[in-house]
C-alpha positions in Angstrom: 17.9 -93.6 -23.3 20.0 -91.8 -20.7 19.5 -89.7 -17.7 21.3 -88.2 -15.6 21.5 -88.9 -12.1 21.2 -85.2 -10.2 22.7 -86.3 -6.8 26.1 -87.8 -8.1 26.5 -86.6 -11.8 26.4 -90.1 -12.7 24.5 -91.4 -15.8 22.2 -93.7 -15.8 20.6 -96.2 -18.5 16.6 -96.4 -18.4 15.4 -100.1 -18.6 13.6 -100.0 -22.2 9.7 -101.1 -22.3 9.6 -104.5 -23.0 6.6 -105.0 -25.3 5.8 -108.8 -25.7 6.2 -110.3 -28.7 3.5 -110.7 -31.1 2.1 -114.0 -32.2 1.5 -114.3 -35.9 -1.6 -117.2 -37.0 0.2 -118.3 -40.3 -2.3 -121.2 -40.8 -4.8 -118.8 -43.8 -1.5 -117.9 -45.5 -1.1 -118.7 -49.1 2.6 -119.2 -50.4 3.4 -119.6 -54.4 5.2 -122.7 -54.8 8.8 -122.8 -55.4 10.1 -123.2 -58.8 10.9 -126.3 -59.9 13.5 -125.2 -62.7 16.9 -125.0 -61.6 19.0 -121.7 -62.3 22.6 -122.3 -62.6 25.0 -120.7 -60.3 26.4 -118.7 -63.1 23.6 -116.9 -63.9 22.4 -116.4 -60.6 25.5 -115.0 -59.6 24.8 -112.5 -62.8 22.2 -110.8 -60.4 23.2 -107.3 -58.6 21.9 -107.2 -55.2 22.3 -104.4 -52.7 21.5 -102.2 -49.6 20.1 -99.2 -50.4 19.0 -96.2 -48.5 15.1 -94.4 -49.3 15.8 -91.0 -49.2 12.8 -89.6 -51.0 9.6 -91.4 -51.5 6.9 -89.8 -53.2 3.5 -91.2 -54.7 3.8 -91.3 -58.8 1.2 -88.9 -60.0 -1.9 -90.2 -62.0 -1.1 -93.7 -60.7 -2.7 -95.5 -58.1 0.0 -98.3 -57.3 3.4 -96.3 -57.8 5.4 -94.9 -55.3 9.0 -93.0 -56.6 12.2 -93.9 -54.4 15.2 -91.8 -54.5 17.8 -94.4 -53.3 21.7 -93.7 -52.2 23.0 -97.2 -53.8 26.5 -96.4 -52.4 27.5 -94.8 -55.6 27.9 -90.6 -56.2 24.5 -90.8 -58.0 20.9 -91.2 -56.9 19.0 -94.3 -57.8 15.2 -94.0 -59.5 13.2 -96.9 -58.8 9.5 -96.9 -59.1 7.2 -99.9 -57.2 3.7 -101.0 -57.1 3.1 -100.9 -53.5 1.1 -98.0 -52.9 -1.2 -100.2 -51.6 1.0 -101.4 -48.8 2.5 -98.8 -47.6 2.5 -94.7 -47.4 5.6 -92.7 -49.0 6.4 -91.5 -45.9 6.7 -94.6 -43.6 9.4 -95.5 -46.0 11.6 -92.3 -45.7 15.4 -93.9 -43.8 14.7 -97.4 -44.3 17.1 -99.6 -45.3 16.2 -102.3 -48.6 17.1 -104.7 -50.7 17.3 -103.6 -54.3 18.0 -105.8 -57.8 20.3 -102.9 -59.3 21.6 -104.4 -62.4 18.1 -104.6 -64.3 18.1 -102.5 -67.7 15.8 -99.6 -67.2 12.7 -99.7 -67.7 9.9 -96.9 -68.4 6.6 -96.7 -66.0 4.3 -93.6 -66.5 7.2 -91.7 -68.1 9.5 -92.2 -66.1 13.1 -94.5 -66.2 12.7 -97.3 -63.4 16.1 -98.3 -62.5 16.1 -101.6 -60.8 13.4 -103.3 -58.5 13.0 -103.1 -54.6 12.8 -107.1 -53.7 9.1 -108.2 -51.2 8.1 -110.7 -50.2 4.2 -112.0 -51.5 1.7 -113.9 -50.0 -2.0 -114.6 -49.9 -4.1 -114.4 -46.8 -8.3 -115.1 -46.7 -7.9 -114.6 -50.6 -6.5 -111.2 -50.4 -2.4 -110.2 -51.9 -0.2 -109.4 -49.1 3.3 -107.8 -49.4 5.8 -106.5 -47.4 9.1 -105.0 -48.8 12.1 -106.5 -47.7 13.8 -103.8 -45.1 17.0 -104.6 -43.5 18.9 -102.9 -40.2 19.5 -99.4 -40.7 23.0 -100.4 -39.8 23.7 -101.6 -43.0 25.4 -99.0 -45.5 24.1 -98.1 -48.6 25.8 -100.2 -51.5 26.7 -103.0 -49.4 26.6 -106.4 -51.5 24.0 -109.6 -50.8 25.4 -112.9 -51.5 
């Protein structure tokens, strides 16, 4: 942030907070094992992923898990996806954030409603209990723009 200086006119930039960083224990956390199949570069490269933009978020009604994004992919239409994270996180937090979406998935149909892709997390277990966190990127990334 910015103020100005009164005497001369002169702006002057405020010396953020520094908070210190905070130290995370990963020695309780559970990983799933990598895979030991191979996938071949081909069909990998098959797989559609890209920024995208939440611009709604709303809790799916009569569902516990589901939240409803509204997602601007980089294309002229609006992207449906629906995720299980309800758990995680509240619709609103979400609201701006940048994530990382698989967008070439065929539809698919949860409590009525088309599902158009999947927001990527990442999974874990800690003392025996699930932990997720969706993948969210820097805002500065536009909507549409390809992962390789």
């Amino acid at each position: 942030m910015k103020s100005l200086d009164p005497k001369k006119g002169e702006v002057k930039a405020e010396k953020a907070e520094e908070k210190p960083a905070e130290k995370i224990d990963f020695s309780k956390v559970k990983i799933e094992p990598l895979f030991e199949e191979m996938v071949d570069f081909d069909t990998f490269s098959k797989s559609d992923f890209r920024a995208v933009k939440v611009e709604a978020c709303e809790a799916v009604p009569k569902s516990k898990k589901l939240l409803k994004f509204t997602l601007n992919d980089g294309t002229d239409r609006k992207r449906t996806i629906l995720s299980g994270i309800h758990e995680y996180y509240e619709p609103e937090e979400l609201v701006g954030k940048t994530c990382i979406a698989i967008v070439n998935l065929p539809p698919r149909k949860m409590m009525g409603i088309d599902s158009e892709g999947m927001l990527i997390s990442a999974v874990h277990e800690e003392d025996g209990r699930e932990g997720l966190n969706l993948l969210m990127v820097d805002d500065r990334i536009p909507a549409g723009a390809k992962l390789y």
